[in-house]
PyMOL Python script that loads the backbone (N, CA, C, O; Angstrom):
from pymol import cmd

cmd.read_pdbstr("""\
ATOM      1  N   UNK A   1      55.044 -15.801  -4.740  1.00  0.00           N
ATOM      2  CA  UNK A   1      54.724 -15.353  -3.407  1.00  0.00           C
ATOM      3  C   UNK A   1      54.418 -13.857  -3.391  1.00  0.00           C
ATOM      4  O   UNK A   1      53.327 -13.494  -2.952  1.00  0.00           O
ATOM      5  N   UNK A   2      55.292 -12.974  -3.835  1.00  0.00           N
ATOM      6  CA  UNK A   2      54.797 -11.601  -3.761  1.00  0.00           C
ATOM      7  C   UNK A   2      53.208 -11.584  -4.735  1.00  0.00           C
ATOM      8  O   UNK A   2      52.154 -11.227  -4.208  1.00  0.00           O
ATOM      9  N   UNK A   3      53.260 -11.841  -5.573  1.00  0.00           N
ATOM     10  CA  UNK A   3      52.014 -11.814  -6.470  1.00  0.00           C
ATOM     11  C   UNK A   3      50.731 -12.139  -5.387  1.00  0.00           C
ATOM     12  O   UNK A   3      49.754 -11.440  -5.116  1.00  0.00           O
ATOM     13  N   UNK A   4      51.054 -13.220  -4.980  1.00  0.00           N
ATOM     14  CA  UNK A   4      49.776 -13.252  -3.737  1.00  0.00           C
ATOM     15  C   UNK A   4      49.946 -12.151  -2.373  1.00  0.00           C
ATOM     16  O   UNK A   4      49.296 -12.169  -1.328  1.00  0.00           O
ATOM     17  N   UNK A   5      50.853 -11.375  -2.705  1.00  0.00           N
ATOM     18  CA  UNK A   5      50.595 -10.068  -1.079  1.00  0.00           C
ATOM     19  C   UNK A   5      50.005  -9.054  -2.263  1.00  0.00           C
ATOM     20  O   UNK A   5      49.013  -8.408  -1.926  1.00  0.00           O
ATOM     21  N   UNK A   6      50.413  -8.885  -3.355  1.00  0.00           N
ATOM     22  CA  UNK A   6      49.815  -7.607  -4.524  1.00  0.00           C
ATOM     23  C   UNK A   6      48.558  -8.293  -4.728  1.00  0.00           C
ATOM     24  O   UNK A   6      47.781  -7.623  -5.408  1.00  0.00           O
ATOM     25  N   UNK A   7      48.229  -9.114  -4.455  1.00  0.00           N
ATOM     26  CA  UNK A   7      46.227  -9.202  -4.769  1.00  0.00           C
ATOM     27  C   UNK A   7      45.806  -9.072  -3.608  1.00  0.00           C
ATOM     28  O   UNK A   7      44.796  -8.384  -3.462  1.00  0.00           O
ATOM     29  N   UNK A   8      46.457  -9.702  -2.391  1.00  0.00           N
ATOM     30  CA  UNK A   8      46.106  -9.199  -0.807  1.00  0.00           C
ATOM     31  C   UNK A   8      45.989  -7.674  -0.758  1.00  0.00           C
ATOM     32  O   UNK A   8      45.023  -7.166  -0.188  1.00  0.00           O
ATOM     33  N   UNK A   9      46.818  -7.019  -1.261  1.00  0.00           N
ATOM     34  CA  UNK A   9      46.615  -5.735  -1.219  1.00  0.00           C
ATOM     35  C   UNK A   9      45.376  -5.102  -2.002  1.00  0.00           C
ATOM     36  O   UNK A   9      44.522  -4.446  -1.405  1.00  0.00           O
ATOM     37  N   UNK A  10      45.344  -5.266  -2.955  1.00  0.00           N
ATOM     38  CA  UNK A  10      44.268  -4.696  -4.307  1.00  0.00           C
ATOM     39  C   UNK A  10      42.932  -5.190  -3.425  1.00  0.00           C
ATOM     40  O   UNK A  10      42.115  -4.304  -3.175  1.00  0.00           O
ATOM     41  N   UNK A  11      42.624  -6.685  -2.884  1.00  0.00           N
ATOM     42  CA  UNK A  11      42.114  -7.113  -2.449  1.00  0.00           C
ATOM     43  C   UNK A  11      41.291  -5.893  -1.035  1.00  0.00           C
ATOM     44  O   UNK A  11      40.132  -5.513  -0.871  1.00  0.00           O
ATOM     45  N   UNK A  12      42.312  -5.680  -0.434  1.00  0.00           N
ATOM     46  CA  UNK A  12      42.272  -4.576   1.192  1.00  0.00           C
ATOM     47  C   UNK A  12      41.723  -3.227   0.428  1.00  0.00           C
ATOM     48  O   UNK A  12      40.735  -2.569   0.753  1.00  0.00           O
ATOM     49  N   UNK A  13      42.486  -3.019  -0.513  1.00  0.00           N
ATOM     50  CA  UNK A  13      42.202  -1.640  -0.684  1.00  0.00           C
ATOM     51  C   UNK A  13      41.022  -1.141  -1.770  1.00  0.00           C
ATOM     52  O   UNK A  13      40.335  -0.149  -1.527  1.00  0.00           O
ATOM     53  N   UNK A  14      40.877  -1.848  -2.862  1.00  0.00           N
ATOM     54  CA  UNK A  14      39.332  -2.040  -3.532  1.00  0.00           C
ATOM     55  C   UNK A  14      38.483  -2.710  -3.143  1.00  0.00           C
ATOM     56  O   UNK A  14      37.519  -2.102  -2.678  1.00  0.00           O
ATOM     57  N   UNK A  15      38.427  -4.194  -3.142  1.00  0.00           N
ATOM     58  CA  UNK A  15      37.169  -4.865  -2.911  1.00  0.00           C
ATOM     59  C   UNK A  15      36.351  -4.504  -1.545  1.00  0.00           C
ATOM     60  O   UNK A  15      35.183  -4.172  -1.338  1.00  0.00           O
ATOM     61  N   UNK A  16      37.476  -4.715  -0.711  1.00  0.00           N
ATOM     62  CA  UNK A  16      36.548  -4.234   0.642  1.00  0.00           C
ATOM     63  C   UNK A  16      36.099  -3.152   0.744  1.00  0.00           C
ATOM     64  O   UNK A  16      35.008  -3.087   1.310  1.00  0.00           O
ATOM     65  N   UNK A  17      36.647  -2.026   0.315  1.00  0.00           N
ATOM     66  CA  UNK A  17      35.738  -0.939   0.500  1.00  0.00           C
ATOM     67  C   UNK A  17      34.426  -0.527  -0.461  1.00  0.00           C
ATOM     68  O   UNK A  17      33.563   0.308  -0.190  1.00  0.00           O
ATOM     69  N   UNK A  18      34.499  -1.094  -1.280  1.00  0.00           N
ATOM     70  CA  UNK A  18      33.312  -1.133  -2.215  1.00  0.00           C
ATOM     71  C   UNK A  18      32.259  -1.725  -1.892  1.00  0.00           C
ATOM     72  O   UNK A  18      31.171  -1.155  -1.971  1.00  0.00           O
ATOM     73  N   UNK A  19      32.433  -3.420  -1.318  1.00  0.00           N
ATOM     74  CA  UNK A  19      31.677  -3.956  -0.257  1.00  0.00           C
ATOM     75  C   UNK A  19      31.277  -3.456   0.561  1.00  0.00           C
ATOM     76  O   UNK A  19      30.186  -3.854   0.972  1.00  0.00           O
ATOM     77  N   UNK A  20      31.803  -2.551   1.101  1.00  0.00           N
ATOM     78  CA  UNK A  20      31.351  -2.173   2.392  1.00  0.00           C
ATOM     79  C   UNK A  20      30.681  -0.784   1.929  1.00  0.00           C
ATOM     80  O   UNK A  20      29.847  -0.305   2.697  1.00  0.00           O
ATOM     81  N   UNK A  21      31.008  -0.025   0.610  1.00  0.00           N
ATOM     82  CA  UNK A  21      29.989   1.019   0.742  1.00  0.00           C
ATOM     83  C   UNK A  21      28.328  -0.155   0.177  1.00  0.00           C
ATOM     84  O   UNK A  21      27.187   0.014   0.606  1.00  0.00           O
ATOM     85  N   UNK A  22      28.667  -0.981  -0.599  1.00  0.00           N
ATOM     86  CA  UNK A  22      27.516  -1.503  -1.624  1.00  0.00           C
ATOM     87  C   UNK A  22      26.587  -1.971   0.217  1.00  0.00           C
ATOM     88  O   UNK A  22      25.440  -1.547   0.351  1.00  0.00           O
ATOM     89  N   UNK A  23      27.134  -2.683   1.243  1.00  0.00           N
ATOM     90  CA  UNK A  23      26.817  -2.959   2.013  1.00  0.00           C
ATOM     91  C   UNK A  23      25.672  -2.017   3.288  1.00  0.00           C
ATOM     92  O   UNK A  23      24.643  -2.336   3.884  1.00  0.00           O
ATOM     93  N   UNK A  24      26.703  -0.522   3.248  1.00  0.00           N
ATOM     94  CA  UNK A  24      25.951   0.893   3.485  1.00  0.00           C
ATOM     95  C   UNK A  24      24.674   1.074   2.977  1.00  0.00           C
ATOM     96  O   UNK A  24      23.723   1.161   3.754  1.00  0.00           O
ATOM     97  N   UNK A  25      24.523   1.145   1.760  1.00  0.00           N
ATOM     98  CA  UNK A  25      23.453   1.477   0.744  1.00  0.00           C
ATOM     99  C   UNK A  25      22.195   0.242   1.034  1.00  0.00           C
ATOM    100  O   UNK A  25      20.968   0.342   1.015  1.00  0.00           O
ATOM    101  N   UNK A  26      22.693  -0.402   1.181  1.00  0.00           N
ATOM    102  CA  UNK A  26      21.115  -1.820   1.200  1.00  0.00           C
ATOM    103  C   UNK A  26      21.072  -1.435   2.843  1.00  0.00           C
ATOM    104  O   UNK A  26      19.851  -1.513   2.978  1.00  0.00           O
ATOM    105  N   UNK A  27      21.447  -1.161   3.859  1.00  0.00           N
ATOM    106  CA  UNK A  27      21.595  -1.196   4.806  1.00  0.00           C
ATOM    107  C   UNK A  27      20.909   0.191   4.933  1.00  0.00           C
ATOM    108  O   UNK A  27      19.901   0.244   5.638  1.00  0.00           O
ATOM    109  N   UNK A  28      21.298   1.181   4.395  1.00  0.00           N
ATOM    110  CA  UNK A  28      19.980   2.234   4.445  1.00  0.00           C
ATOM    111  C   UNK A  28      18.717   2.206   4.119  1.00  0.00           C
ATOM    112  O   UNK A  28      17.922   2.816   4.834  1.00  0.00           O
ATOM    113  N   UNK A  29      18.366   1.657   3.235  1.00  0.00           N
ATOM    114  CA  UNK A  29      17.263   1.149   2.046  1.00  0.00           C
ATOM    115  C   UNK A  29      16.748   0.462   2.941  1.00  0.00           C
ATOM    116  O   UNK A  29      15.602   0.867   3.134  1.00  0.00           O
ATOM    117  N   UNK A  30      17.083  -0.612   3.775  1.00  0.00           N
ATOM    118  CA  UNK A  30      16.236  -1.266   4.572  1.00  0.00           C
ATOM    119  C   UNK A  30      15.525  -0.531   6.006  1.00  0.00           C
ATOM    120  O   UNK A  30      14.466  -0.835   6.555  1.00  0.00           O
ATOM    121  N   UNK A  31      16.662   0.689   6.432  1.00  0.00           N
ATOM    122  CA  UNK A  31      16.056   1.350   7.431  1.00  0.00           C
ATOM    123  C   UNK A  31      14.976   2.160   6.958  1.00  0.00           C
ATOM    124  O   UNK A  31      13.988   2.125   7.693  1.00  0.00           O
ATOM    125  N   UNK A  32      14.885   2.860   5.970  1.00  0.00           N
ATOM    126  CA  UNK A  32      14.154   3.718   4.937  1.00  0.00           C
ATOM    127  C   UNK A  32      12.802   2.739   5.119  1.00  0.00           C
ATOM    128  O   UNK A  32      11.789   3.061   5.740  1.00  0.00           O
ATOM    129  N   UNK A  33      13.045   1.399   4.390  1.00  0.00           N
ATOM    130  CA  UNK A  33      12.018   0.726   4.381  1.00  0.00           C
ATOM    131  C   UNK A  33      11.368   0.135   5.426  1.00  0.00           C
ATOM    132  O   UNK A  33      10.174  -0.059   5.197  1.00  0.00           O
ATOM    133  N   UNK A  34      11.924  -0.361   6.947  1.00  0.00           N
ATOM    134  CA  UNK A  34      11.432  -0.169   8.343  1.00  0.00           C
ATOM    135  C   UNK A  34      10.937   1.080   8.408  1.00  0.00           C
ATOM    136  O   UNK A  34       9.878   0.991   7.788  1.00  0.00           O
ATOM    137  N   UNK A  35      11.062   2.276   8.809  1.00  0.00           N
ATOM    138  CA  UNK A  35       9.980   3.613   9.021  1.00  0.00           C
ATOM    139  C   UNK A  35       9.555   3.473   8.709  1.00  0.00           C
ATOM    140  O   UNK A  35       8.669   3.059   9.456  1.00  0.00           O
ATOM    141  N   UNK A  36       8.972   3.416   6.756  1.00  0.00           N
ATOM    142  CA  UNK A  36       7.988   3.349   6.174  1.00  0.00           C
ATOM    143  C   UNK A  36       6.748   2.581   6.438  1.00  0.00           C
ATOM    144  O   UNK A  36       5.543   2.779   6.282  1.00  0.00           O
ATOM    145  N   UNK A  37       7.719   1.350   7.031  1.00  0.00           N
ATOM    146  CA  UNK A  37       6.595  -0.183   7.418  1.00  0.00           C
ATOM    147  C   UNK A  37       5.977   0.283   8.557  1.00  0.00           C
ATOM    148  O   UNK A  37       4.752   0.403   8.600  1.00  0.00           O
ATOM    149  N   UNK A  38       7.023   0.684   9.911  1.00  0.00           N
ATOM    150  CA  UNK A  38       6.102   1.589  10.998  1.00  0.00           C
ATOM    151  C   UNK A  38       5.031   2.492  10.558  1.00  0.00           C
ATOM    152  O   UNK A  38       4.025   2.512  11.267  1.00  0.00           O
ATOM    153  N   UNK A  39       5.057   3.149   9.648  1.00  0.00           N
ATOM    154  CA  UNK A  39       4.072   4.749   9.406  1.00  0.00           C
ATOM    155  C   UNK A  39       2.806   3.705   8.812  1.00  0.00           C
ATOM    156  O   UNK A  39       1.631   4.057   8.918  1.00  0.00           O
ATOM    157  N   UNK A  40       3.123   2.620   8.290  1.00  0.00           N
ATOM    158  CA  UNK A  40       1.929   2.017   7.612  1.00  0.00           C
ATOM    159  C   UNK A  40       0.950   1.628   8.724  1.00  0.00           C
ATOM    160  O   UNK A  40      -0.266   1.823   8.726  1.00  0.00           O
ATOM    161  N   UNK A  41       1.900   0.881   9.930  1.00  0.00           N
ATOM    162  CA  UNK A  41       1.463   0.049  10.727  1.00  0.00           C
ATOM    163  C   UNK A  41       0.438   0.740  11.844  1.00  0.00           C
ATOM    164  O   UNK A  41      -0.495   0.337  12.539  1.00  0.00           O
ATOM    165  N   UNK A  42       1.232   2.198  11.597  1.00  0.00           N
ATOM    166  CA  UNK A  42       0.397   2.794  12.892  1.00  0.00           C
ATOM    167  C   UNK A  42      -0.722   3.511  12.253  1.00  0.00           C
ATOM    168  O   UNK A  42      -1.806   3.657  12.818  1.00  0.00           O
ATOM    169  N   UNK A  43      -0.432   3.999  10.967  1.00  0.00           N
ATOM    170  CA  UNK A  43      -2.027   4.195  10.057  1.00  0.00           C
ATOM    171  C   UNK A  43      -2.893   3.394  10.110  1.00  0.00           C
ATOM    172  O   UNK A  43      -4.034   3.740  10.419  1.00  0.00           O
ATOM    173  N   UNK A  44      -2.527   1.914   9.777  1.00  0.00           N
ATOM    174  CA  UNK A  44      -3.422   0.964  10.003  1.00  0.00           C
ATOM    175  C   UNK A  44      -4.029   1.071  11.281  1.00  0.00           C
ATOM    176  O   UNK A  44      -5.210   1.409  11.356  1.00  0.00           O
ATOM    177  N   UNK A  45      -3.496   0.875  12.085  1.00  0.00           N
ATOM    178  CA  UNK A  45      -3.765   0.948  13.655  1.00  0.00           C
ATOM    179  C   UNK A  45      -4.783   2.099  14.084  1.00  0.00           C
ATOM    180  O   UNK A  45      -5.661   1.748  14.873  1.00  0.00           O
ATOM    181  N   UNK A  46      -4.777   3.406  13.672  1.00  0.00           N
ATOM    182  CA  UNK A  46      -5.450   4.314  13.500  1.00  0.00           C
ATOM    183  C   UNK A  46      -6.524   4.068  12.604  1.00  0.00           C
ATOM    184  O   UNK A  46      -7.576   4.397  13.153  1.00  0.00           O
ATOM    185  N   UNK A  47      -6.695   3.653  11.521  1.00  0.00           N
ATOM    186  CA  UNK A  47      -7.981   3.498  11.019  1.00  0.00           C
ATOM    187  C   UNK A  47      -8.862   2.326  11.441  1.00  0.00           C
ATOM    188  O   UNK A  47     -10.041   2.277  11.093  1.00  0.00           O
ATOM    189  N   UNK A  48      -8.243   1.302  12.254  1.00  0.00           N
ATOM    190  CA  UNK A  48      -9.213  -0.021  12.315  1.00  0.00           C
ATOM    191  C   UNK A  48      -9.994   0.549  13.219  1.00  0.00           C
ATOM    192  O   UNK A  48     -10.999  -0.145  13.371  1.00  0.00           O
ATOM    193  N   UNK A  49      -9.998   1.723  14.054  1.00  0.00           N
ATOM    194  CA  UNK A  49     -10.764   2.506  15.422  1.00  0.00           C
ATOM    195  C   UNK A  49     -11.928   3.301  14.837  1.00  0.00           C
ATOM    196  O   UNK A  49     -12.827   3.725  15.564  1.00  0.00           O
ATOM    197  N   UNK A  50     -11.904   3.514  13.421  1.00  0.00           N
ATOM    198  CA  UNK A  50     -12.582   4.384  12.896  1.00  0.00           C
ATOM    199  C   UNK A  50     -13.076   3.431  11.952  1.00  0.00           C
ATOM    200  O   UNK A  50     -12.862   3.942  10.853  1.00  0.00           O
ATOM    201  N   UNK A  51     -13.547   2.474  11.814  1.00  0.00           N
ATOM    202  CA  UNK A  51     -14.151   1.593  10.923  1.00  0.00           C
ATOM    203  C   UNK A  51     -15.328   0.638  11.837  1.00  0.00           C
ATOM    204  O   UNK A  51     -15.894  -0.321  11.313  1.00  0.00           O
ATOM    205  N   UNK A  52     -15.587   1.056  13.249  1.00  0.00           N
ATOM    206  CA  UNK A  52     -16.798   0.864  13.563  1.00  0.00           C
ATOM    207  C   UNK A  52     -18.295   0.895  13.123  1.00  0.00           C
ATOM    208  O   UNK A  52     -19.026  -0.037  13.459  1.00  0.00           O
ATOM    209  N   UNK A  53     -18.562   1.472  12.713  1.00  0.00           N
ATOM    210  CA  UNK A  53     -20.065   1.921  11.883  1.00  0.00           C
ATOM    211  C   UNK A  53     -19.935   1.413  10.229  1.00  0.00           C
ATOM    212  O   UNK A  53     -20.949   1.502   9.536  1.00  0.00           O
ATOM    213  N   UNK A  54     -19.012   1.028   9.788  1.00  0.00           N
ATOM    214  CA  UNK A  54     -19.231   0.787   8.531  1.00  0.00           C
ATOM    215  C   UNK A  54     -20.236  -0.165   8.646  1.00  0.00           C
ATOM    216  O   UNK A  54     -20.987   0.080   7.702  1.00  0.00           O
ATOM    217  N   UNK A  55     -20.754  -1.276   9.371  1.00  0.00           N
ATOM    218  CA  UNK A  55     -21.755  -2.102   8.539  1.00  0.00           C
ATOM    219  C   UNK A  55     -23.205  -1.510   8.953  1.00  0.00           C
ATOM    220  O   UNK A  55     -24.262  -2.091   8.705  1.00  0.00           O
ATOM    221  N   UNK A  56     -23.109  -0.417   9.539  1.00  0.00           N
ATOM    222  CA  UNK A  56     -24.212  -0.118  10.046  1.00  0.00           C
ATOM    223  C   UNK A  56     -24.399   0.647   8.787  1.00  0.00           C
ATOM    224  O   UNK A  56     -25.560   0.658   8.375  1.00  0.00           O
ATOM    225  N   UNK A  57     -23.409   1.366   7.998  1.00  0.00           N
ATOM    226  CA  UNK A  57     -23.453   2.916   6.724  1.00  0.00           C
ATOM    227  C   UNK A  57     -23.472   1.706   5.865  1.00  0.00           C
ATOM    228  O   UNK A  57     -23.932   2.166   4.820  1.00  0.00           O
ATOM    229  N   UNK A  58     -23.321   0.823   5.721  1.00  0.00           N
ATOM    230  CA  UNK A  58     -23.612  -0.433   4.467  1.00  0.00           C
ATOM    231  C   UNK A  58     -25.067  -0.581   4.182  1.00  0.00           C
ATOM    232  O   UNK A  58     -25.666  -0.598   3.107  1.00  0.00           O
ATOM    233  N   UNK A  59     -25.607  -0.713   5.759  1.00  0.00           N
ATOM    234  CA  UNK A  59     -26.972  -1.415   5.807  1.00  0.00           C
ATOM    235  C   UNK A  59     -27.755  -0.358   5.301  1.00  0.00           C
ATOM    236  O   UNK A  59     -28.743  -0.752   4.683  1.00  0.00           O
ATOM    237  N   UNK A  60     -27.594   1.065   5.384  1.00  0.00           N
ATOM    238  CA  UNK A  60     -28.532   2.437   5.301  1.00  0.00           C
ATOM    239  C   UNK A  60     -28.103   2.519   4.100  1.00  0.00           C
ATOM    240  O   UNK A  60     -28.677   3.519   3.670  1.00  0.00           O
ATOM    241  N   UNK A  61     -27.123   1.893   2.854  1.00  0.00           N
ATOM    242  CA  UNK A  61     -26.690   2.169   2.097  1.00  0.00           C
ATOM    243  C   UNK A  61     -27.471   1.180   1.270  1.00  0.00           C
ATOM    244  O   UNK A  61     -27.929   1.789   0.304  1.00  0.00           O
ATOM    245  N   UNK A  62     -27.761   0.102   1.249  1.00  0.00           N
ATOM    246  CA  UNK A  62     -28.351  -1.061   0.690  1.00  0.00           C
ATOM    247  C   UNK A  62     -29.774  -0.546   0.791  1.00  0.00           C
ATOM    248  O   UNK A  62     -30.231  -0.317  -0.328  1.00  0.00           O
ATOM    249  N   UNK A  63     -30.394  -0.359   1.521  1.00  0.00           N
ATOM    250  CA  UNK A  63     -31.991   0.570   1.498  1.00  0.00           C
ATOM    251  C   UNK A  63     -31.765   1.592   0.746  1.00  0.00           C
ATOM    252  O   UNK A  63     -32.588   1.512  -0.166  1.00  0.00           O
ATOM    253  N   UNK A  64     -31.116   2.516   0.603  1.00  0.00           N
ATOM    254  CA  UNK A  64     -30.939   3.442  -0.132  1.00  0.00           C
ATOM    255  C   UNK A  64     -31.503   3.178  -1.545  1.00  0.00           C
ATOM    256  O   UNK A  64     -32.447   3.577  -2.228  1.00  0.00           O
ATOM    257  N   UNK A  65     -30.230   2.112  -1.682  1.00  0.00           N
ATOM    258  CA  UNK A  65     -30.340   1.900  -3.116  1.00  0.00           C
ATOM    259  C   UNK A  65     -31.399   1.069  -3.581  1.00  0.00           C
ATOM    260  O   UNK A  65     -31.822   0.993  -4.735  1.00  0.00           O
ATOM    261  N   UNK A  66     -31.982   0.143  -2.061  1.00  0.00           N
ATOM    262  CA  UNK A  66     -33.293  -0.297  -3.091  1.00  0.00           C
ATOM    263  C   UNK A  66     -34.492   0.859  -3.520  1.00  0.00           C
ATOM    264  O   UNK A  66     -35.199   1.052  -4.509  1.00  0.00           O
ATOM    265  N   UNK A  67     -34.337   1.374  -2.462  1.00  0.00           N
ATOM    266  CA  UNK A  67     -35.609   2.744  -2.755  1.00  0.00           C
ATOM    267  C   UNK A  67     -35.052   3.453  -3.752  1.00  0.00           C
ATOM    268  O   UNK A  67     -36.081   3.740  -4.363  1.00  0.00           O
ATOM    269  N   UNK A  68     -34.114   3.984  -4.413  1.00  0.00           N
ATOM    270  CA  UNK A  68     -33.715   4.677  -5.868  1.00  0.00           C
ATOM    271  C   UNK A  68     -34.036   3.621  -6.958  1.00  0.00           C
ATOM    272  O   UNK A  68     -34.801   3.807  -7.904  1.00  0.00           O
ATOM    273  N   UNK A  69     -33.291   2.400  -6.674  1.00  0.00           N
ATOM    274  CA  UNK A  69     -33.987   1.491  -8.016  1.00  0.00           C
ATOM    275  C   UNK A  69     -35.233   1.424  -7.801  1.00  0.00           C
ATOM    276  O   UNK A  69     -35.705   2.040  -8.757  1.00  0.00           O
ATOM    277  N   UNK A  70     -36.236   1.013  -7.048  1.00  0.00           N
ATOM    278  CA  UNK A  70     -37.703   1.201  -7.410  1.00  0.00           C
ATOM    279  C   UNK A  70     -38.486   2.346  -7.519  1.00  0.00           C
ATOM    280  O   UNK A  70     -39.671   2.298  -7.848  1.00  0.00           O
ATOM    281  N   UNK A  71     -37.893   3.364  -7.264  1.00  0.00           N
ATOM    282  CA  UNK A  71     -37.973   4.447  -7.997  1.00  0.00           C
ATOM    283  C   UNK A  71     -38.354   4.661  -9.631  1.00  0.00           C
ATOM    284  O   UNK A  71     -39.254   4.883 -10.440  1.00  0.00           O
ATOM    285  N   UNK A  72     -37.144   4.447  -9.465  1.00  0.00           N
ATOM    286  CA  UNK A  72     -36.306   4.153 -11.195  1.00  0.00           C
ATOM    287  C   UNK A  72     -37.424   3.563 -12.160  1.00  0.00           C
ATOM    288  O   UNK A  72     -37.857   3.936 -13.250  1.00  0.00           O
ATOM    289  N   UNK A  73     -37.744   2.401 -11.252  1.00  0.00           N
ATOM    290  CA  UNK A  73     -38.419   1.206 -11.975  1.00  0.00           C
ATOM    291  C   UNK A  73     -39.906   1.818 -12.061  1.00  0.00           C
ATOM    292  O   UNK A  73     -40.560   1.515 -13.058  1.00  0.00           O
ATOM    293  N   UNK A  74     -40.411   2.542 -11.226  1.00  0.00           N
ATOM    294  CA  UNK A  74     -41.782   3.580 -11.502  1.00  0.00           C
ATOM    295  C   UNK A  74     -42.104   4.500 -12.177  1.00  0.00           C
ATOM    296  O   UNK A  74     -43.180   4.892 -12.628  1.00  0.00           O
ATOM    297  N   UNK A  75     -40.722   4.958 -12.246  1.00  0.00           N
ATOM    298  CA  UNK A  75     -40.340   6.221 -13.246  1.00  0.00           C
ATOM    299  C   UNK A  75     -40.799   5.888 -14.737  1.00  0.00           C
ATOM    300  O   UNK A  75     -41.684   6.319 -15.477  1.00  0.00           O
ATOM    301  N   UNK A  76     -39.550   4.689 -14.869  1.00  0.00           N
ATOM    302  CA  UNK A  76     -39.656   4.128 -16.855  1.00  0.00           C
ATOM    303  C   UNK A  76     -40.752   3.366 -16.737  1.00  0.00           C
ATOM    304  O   UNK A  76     -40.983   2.794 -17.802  1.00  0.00           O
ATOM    305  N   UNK A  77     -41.366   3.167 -16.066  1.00  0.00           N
ATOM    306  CA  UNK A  77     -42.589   2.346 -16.289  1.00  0.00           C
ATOM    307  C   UNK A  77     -43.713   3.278 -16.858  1.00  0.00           C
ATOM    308  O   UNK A  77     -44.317   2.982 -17.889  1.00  0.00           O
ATOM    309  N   UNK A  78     -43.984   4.496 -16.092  1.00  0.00           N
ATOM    310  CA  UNK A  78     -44.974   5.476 -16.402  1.00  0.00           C
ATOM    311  C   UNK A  78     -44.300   6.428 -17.746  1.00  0.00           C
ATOM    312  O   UNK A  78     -45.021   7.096 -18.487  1.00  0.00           O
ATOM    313  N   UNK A  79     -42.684   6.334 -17.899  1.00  0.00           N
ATOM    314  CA  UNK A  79     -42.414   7.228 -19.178  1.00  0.00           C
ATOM    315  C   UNK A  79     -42.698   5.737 -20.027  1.00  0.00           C
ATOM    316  O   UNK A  79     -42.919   5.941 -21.221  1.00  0.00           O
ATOM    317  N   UNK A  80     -42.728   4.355 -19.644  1.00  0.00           N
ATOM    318  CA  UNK A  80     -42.860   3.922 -21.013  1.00  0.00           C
ATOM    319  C   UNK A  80     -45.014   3.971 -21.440  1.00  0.00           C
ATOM    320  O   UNK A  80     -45.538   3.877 -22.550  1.00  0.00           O
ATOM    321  N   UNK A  81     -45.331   4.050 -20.814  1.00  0.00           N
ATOM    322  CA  UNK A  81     -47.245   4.026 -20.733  1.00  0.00           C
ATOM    323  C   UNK A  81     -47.241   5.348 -21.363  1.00  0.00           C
ATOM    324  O   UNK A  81     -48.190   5.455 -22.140  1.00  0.00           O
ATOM    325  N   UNK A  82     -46.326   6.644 -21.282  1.00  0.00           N
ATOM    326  CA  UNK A  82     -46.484   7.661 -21.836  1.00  0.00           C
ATOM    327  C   UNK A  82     -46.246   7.957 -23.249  1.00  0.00           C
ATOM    328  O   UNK A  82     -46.842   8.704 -24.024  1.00  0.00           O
ATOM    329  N   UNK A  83     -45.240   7.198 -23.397  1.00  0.00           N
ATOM    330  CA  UNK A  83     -44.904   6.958 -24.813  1.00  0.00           C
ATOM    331  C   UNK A  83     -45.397   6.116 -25.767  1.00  0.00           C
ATOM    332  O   UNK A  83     -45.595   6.309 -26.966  1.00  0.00           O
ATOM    333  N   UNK A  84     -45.587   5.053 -25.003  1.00  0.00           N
ATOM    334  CA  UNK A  84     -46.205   4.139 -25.881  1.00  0.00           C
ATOM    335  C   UNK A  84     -46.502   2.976 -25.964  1.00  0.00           C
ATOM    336  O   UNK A  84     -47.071   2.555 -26.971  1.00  0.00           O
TER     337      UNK A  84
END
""", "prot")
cmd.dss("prot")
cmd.show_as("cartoon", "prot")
cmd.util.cbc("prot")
cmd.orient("prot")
């Protein structure tokens, strides 16, 4: 009988408080990791407002590049007639 109040005790006075700091620590870590998730959420939120015109800077971007490749393609055509 006493043997079971001396582990009740050891029990009160180590385990639980160790639990309860190990318990602290994930319990911060998760608030840490909520803010973080907010700061993402409202970045996100902030950039989807500013992503209007992208398919319009796609479309001026796709002409672009066809007019540089046929460029290109006029270019080595006349350095290859030059060479040989």
């Amino acid at each position: 009988m006493v043997l079971w109040w001396i582990g009740d005790i050891v029990l009160l006075v180590v385990v639980v408080p160790v639990l309860v700091a190990l318990l602290n620590r994930v319990l911060a870590a998760l608030e840490r990791i909520r803010g973080a998730s907010d700061d993402v959420l409202a970045g996100g939120g902030a950039l989807a407002g500013r992503l209007d015109g992208v398919p319009e800077a796609l479309t001026r971007t796709d002409a672009v590049v066809a007019d540089v490749a046929n460029g290109a393609v006029r270019y080595a055509g006349s350095v290859g007639k030059l060479l040989g």
